[in-house]
FITILUM-342866 format. One record per residue: residue in one letter; x, y, z of N, C-alpha, C in turn. Coordinates in nm, 4 decimals. Layout:
% FITILUM-342866
  rest      n_c1      n_c2      n_c3     ca_c1     ca_c2     ca_c3      c_c1      c_c2      c_c3
     a         X         Y         Z         X         Y         Z         X         Y         Z
...
***
This chain:
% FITILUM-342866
  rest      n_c1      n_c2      n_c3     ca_c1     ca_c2     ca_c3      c_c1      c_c2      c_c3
     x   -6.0505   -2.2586   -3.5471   -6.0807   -2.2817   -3.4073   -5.9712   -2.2262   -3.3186
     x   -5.8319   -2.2209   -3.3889   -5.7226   -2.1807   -3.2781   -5.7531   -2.0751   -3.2488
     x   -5.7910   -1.9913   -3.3562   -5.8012   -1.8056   -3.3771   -5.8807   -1.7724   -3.2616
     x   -6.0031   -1.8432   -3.2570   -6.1195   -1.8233   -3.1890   -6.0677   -1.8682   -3.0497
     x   -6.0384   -1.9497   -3.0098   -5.9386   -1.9904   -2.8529   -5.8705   -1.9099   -2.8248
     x   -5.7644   -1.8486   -2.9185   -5.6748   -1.7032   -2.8860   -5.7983   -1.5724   -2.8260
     x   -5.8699   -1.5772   -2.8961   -5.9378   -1.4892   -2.8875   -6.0045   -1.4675   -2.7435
     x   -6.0769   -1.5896   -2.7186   -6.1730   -1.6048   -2.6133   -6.0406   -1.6070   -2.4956
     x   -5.9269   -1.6155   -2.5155   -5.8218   -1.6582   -2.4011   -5.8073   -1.5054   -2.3617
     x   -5.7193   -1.4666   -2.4716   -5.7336   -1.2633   -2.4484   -5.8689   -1.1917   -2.3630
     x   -5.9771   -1.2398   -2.3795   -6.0719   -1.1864   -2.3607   -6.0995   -1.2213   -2.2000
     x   -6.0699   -1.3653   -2.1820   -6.1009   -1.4201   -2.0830   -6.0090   -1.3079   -1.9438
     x   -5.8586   -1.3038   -1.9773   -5.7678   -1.2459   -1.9272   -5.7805   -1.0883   -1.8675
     x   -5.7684   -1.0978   -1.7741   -5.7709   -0.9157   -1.7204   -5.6558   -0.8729   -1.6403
     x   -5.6401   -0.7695   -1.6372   -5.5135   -0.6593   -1.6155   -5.5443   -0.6183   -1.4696
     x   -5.4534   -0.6653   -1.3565   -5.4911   -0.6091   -1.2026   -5.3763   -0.4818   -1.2005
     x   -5.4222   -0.3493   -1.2014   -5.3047   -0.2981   -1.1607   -5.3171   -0.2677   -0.9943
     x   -5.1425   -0.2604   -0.9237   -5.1719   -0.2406   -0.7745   -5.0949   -0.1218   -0.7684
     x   -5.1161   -0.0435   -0.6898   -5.0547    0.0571   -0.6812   -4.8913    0.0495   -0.6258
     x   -4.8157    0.1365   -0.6324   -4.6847    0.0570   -0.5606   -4.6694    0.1676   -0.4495
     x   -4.6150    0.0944   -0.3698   -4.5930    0.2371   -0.2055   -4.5096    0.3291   -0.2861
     x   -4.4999    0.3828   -0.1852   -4.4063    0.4952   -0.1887   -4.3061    0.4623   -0.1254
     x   -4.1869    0.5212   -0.0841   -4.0793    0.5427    0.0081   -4.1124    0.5489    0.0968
     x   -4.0965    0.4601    0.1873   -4.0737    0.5615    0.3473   -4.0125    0.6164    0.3929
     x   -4.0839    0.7128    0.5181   -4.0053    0.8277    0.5410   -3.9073    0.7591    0.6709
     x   -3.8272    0.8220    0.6594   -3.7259    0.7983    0.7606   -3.7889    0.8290    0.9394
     x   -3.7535    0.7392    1.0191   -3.8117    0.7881    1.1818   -3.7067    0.8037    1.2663
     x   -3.7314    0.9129    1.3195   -3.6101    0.9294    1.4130   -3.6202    0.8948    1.5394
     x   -3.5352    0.9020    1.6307   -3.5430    0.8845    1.7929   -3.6909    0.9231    1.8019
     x   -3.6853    1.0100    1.8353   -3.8521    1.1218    1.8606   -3.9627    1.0068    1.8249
     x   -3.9470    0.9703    1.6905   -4.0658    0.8949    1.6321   -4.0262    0.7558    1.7233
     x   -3.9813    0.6921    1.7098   -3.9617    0.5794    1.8032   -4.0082    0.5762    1.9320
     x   -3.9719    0.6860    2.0355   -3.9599    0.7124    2.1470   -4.1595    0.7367    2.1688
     x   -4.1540    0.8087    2.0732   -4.2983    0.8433    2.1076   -4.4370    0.7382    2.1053
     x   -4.3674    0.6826    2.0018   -4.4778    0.5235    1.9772   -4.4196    0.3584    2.1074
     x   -4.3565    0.4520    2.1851   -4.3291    0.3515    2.3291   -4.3955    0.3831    2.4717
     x   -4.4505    0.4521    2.4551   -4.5320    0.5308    2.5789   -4.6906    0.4074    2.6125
     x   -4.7090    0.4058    2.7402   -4.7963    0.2944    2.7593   -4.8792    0.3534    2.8370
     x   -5.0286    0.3789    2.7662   -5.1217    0.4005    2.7931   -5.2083    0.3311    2.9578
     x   -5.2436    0.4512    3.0283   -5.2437    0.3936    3.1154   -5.4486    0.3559    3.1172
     x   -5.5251    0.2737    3.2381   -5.6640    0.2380    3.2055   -5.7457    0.3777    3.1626
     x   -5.7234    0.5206    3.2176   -5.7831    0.6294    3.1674   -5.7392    0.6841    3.0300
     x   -5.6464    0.5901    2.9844   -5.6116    0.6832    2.8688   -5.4983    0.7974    2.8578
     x   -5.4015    0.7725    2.9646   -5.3600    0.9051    2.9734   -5.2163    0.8091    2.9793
     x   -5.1082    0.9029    2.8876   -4.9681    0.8359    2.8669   -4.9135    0.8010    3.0054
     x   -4.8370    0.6603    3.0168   -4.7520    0.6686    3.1468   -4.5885    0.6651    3.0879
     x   -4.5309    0.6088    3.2171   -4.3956    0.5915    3.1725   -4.3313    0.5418    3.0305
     x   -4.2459    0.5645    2.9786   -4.1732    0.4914    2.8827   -4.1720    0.3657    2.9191
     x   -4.1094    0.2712    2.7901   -4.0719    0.1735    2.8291   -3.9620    0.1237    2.8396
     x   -3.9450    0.0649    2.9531   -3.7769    0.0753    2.9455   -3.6806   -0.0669    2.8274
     x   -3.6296   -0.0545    2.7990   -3.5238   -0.0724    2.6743   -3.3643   -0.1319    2.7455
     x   -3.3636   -0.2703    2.7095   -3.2234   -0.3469    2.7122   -3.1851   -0.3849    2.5475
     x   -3.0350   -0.3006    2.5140   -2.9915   -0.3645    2.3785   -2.8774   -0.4781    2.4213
     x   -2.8768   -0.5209    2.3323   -2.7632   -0.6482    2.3776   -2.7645   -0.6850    2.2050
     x   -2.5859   -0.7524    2.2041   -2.5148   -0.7811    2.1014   -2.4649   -0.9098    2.1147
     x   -2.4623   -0.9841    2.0307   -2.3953   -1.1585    2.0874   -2.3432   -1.1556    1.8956
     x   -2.2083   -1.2646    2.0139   -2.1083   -1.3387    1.8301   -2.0746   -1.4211    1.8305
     x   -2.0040   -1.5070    1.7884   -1.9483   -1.6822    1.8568   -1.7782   -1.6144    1.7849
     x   -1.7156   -1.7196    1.8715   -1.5897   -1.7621    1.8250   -1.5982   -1.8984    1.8201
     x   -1.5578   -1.9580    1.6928   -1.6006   -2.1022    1.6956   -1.4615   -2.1936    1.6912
     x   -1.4844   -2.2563    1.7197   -1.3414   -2.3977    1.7362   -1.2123   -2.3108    1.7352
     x   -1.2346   -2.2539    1.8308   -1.0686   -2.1705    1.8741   -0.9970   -2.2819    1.9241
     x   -0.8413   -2.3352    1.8739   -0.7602   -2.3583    1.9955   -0.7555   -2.3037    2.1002
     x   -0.7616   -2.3580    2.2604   -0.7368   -2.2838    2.3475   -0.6290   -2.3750    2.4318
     x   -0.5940   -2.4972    2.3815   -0.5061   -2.6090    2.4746   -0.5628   -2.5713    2.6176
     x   -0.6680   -2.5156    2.6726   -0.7413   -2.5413    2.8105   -0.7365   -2.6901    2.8705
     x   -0.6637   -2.7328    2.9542   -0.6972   -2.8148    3.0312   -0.6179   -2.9553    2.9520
     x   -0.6437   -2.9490    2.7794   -0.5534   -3.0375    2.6990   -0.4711   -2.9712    2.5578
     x   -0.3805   -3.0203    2.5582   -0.3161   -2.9718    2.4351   -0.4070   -2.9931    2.3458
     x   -0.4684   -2.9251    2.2150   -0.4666   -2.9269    2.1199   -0.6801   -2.9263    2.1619
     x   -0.6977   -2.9164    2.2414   -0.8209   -2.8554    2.3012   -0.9005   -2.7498    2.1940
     x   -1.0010   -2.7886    2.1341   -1.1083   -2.6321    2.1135   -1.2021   -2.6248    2.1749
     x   -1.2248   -2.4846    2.1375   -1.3428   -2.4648    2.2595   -1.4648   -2.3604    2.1646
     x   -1.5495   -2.3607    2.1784   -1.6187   -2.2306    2.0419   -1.7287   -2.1488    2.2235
     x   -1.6761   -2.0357    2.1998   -1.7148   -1.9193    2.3062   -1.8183   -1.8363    2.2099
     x   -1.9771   -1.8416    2.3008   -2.0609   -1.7375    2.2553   -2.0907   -1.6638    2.3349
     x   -2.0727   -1.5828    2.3236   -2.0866   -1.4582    2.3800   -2.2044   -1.3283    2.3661
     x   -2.2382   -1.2967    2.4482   -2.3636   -1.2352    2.4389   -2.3614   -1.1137    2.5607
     x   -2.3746   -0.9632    2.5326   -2.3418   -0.8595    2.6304   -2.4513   -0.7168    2.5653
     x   -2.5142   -0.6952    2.7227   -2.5997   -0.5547    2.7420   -2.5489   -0.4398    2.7408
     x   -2.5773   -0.3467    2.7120   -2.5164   -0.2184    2.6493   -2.5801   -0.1756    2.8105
     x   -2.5050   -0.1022    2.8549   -2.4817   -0.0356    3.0244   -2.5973    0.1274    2.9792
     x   -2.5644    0.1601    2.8400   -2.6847    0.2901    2.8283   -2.7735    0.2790    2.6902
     x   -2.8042    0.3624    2.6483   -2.9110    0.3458    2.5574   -2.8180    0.4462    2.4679
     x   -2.8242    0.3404    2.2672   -2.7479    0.3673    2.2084   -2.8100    0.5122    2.1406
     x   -2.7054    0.5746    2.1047   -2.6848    0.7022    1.9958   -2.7437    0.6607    1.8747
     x   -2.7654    0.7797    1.8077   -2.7680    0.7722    1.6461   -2.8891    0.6715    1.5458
     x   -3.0008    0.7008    1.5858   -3.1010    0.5854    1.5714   -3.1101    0.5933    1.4194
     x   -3.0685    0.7345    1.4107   -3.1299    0.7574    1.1953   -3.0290    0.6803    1.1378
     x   -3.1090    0.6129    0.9978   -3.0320    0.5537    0.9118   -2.9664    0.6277    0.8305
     x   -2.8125    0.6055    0.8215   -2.6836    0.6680    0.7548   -2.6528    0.5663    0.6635
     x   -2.6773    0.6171    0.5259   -2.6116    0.4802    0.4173   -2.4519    0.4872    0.4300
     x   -2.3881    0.5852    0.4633   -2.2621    0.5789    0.5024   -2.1675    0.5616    0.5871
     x   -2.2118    0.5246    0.7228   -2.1890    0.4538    0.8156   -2.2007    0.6133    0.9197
     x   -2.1657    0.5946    1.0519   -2.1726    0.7106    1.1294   -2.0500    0.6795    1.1884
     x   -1.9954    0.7843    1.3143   -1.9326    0.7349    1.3902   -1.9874    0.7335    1.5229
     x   -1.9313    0.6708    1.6191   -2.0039    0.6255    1.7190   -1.9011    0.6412    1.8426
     x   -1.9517    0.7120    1.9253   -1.8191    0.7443    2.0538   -1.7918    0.6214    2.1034
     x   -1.6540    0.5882    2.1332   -1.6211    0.4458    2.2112   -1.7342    0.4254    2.3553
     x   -1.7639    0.5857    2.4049   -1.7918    0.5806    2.5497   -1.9373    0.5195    2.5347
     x   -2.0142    0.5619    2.4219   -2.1150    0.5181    2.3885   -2.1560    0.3443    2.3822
     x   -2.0493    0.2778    2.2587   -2.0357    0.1120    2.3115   -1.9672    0.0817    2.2401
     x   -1.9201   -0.0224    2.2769   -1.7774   -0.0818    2.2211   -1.8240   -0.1523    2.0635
     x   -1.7229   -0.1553    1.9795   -1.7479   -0.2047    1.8482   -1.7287   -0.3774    1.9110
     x   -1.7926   -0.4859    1.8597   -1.7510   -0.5873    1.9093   -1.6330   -0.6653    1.8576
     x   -1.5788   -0.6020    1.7459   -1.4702   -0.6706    1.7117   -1.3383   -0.6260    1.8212
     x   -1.3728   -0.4757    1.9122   -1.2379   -0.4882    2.0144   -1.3046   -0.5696    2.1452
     x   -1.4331   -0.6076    2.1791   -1.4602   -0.7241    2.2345   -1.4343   -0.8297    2.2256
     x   -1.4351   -0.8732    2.0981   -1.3833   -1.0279    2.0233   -1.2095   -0.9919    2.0778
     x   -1.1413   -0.8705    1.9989   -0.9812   -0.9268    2.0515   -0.9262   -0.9441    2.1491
     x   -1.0152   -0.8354    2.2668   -0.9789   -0.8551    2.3906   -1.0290   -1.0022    2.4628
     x   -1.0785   -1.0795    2.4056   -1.1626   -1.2045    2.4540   -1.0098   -1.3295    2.4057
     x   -0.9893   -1.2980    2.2773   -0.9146   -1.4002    2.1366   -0.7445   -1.3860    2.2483
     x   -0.7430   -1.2974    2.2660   -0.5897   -1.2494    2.3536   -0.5972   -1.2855    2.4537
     x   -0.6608   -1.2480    2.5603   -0.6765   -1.3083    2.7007   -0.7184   -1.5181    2.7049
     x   -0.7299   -1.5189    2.5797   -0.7588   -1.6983    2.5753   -0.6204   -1.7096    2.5417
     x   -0.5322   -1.6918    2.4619   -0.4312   -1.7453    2.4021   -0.2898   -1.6647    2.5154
     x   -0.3341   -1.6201    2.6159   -0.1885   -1.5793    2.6840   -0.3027   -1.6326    2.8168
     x   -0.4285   -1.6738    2.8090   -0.4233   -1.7098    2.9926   -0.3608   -1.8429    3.0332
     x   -0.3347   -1.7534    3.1983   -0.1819   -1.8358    3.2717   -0.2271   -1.9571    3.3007
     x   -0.3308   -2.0002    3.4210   -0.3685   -2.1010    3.3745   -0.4028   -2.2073    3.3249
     x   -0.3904   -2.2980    3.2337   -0.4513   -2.4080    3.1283   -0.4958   -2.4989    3.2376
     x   -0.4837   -2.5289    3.3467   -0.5380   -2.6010    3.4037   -0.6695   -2.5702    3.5073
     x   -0.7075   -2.4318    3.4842   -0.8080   -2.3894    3.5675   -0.9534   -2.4938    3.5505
     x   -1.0387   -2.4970    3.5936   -1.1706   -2.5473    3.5333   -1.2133   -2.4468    3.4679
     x   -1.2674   -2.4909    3.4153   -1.3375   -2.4208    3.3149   -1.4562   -2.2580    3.3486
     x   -1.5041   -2.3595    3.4370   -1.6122   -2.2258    3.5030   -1.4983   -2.0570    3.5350
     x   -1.3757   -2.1115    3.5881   -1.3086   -2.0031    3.6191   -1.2404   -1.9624    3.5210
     x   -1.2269   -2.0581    3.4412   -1.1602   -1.9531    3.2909   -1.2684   -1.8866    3.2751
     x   -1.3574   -1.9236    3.2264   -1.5278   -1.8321    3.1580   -1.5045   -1.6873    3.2618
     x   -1.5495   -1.7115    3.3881   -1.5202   -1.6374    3.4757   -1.4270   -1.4761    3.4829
     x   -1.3097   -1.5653    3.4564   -1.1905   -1.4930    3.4602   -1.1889   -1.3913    3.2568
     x   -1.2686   -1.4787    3.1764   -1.2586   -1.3860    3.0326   -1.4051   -1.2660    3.0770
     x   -1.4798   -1.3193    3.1345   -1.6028   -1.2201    3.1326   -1.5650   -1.0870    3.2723
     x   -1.4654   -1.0963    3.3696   -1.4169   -1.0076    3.3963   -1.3463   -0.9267    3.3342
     x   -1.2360   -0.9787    3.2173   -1.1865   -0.9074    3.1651   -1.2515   -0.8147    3.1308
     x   -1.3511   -0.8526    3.0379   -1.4397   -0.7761    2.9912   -1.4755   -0.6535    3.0155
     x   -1.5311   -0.6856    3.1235   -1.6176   -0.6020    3.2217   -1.5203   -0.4934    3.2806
     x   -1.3973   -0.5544    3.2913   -1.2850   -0.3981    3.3402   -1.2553   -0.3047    3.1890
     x   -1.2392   -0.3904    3.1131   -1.2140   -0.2861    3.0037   -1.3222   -0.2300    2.9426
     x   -1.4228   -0.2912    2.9486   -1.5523   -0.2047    2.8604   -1.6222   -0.1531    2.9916
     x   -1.6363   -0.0203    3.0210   -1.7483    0.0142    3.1279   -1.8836   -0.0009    3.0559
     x   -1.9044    0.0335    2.9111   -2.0107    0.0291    2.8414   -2.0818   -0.0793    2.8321
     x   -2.0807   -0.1804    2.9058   -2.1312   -0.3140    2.9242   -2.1720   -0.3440    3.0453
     x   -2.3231   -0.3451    3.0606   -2.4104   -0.3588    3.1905   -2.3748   -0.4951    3.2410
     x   -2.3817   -0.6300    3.1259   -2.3711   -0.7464    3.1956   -2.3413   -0.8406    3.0471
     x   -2.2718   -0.9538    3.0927   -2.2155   -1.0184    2.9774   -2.2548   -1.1483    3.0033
     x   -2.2654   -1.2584    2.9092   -2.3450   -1.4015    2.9368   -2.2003   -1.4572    2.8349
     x   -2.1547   -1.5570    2.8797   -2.0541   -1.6491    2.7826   -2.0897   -1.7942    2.8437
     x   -2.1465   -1.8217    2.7341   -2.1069   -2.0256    2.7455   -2.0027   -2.0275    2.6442
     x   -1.9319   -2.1263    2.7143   -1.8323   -2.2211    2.6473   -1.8641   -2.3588    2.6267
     x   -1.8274   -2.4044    2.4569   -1.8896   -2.5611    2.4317   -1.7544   -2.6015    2.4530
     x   -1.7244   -2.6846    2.5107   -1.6309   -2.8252    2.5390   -1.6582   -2.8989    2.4387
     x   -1.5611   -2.9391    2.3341   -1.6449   -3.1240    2.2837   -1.5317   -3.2141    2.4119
     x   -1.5931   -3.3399    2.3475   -1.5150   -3.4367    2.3752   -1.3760   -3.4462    2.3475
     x   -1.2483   -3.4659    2.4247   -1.1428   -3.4770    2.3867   -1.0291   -3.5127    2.4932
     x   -0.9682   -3.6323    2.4651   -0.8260   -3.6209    2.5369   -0.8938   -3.7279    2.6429
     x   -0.8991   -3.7517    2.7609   -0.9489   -3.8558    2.8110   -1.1084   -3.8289    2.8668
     x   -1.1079   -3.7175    2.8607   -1.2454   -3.6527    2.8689   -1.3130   -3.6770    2.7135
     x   -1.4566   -3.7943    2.7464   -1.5021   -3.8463    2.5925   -1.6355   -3.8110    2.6057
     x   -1.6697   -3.6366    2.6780   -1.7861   -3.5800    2.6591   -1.7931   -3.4560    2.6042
     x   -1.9438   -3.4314    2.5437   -1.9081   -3.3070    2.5430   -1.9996   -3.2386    2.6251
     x   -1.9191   -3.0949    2.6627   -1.9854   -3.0232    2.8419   -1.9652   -2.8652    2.7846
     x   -2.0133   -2.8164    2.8865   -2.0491   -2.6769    2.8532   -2.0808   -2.5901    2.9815
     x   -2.0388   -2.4718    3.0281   -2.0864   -2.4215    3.1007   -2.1240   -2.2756    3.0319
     x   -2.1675   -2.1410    3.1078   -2.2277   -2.0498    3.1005   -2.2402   -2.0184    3.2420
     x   -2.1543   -1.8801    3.2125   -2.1469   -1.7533    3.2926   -2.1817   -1.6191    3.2789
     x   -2.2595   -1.5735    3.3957   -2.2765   -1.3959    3.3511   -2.2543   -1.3560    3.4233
     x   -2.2177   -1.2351    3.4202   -2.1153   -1.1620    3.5213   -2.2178   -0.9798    3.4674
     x   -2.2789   -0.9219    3.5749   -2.3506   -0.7937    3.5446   -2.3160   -0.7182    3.6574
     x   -2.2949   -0.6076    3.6232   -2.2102   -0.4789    3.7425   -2.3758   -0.4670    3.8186
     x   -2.2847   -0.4497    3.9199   -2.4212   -0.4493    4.0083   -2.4999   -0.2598    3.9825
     x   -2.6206   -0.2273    4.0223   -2.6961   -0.0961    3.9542   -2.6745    0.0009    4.1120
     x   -2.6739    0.1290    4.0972   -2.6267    0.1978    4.1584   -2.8045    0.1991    4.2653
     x   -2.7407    0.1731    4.3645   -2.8490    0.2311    4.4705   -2.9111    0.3490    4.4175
     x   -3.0704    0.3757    4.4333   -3.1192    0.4650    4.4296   -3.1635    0.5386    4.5524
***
């Protein structure tokens, strides 16, 4: 009887084969660019569409002794690229990328990490520290249309809340 169960089990059983893709082909700007075009009610291509990139990172539980000794603060940060980036094809080896083009965010992060740990200050409020780091910003990177930073406050020191503000600071757009 087992033989016969093996049997009828094999038999019962069938083989799905699926085909497997292929590779895809690589798309470049061109290909991208071209599948963004918005059809207008006749059918006939209109404008592009227009395109905001933006990059965000946290710094989390930084000392900043702001306002109290021994104070953290965790800064997220979030900033629009002022043009539309280079180099859309995929490079398994990395590319290089002109500074003028956009800033790597790790010299965003140091210029942010430095200006916290030498600003004059410690007693500013808070809104004007935020303030005063997202200008920085904005003078040293021209490549940055507009920048968004909240800062989390916890609770600490006789202050037993936790608070938060958020600032953006965006260069104003050139008259047309």
């Amino acid at each position: 009887m087992s033989t016969c169960r093996n049997v009828w089990l094999a038999a019962c059983l069938s083989v799905l084969v699926v085909p497997v893709c292929g590779v895809q082909s690589t798309r470049t700007a061109t290909d991208v660019t071209a599948g963004s075009r918005i059809r207008d009610a006749a059918g006939g291509e209109t404008n592009l569409l227009a395109a905001k990139i933006a990059f965000r990172f946290d710094i989390l539980n930084a000392v900043t002794n702001h306002q109290f000794a021994g104070q953290r603060n965790s800064f997220h940060v979030e900033y629009e690229y002022a043009g539309v980036l280079k180099g859309a094809e995929f490079d398994p080896k990395g590319h290089a990328v002109p500074a003028e083009t956009y800033p790597y965010f790790q010299s965003v992060r140091e210029t942010i990490t430095d200006y916290i740990a030498k600003y004059p200050d410690q007693d500013d409020f808070y809104e004007v520290f935020g303030m005063n780091i997202c200008r920085r910003v904005m003078r040293e990177f021209p490549q940055i249309q507009k920048i968004t930073l909240r800062i989390d406050t916890p609770a600490y020191g006789p202050v037993n809340v936790d608070r938060g503000e958020t600032i953006t600071v965006e260069r104003k757009s050139p008259r047309k």
